[in-house]
C-alpha positions as CSV (number, residue, x, y, z in Angstrom):
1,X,93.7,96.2,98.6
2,X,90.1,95.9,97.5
3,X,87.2,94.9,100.0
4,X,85.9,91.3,100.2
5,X,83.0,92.2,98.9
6,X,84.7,93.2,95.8
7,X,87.3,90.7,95.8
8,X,84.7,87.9,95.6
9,X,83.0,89.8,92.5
10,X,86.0,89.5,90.8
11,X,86.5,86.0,91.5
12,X,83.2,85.1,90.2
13,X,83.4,87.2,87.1
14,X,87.3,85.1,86.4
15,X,85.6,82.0,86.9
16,X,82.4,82.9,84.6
17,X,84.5,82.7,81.2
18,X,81.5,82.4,78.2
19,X,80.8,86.3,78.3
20,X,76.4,85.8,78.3
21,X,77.2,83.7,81.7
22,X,79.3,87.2,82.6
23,X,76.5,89.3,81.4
24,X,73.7,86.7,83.3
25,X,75.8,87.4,86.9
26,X,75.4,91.0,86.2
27,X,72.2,91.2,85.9
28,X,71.2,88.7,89.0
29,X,73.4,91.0,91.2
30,X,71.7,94.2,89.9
31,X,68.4,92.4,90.7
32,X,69.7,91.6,94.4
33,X,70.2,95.4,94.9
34,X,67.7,97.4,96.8
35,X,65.9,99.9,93.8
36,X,67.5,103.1,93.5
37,X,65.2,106.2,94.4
38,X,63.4,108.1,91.7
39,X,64.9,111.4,92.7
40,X,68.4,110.1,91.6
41,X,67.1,108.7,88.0
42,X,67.8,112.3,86.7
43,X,70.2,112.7,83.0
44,X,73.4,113.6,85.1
45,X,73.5,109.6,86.7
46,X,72.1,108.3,83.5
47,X,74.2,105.8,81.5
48,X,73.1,106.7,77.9
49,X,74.4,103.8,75.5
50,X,72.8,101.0,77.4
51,X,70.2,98.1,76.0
52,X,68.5,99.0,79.5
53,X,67.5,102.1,81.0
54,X,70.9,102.5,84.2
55,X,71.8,105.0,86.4
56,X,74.9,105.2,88.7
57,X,74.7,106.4,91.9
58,X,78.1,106.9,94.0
59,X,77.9,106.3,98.0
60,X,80.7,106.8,100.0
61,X,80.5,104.1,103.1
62,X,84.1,103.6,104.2
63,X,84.3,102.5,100.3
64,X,83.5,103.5,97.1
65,X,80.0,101.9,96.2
66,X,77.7,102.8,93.0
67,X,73.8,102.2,93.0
């Protein structure tokens, strides 16, 4: 079973069906989050193929999170 957290993600993303109003909630939540340190924008966490420049970072915290 997924965390809340996660579960009400998904439940927004179900109910957003037109995929720019999908695309608009993803990029309101990445705003929310807290910026990621330069020292982890390095190729390796890099997502190459994006319109924007993204990096993932996972974090272990009782769950699986990426920044």
């Amino acid at each position: 079973m997924a965390n809340p957290s996660f579960e009400e993600i998904v439940e927004d993303f179900e109910f957003l069906e037109d995929w720019e109003d999908r695309y608009r909630y993803v990029i309101e939540q990445g705003k929310a989050m807290p910026p990621l340190n330069d020292a982890l924008k390095v190729p390796a966490t890099k997502v190459d193929g994006c319109a924007s420049q993204v990096w993932l970072h996972p974090k272990i915290e009782g769950n699986l999170f990426f920044f």
